[in-house]
C-alpha positions as CSV (number, residue, x, y, z in Angstrom):
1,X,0.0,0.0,0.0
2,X,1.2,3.1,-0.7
3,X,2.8,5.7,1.6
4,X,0.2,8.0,1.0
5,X,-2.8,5.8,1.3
6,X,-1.6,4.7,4.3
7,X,-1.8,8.4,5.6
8,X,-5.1,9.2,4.8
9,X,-6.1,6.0,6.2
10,X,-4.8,6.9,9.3
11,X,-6.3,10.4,9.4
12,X,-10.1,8.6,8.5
13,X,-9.2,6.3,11.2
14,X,-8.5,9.1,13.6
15,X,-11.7,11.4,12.4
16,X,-14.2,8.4,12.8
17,X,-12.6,8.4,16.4
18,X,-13.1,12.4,16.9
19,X,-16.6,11.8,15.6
20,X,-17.8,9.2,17.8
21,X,-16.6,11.6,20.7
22,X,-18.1,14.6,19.3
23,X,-21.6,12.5,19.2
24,X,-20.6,11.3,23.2
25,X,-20.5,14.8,24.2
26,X,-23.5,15.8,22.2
27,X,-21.6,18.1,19.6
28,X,-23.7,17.5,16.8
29,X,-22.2,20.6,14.8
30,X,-18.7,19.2,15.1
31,X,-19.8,15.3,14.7
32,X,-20.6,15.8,11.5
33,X,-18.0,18.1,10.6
34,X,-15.8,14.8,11.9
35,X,-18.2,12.9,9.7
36,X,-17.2,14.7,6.3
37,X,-13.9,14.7,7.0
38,X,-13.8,11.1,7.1
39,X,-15.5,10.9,4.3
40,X,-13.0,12.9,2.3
41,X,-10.3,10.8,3.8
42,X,-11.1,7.3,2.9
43,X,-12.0,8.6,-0.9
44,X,-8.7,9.7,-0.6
45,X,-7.2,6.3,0.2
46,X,-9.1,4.7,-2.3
47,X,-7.7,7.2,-4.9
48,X,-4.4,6.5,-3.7
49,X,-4.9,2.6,-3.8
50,X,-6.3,2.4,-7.3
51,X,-4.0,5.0,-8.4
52,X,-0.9,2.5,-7.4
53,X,-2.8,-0.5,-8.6
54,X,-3.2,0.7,-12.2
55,X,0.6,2.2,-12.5
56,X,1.4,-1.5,-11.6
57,X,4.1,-3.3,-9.2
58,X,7.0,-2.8,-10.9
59,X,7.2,1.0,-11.8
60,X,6.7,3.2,-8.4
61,X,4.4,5.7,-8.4
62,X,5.9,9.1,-8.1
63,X,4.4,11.2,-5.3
């Protein structure tokens, strides 16, 4: 998986986390500001898996 894909994973991991607590606390406003930015995160992990997948395993994908 690719360095960056791995990053925006993480950062999706981490906003589903600050969502949950947002929702605890009843911040509603910033829960689904939390939300979105998950949301924009794991597309962005996708993007960078497919985009690695289709320049194939042999030639690295330049950043």
């Amino acid at each position: 998986m690719p360095r960056l894909a791995v990053y925006a994973l993480v950062v999706c991991l981490l906003a589903v986390a600050a969502a949950v607590v947002s929702f605890v606390e009843g911040s509603v406003l910033s829960g689904v500001v939390w939300v979105l930015m998950a949301g924009l995160s794991s597309n962005m992990t996708w993007y960078y898996v497919r985009r690695a997948r289709a320049t194939g395993p042999d030639t690295p994908a330049t950043n």
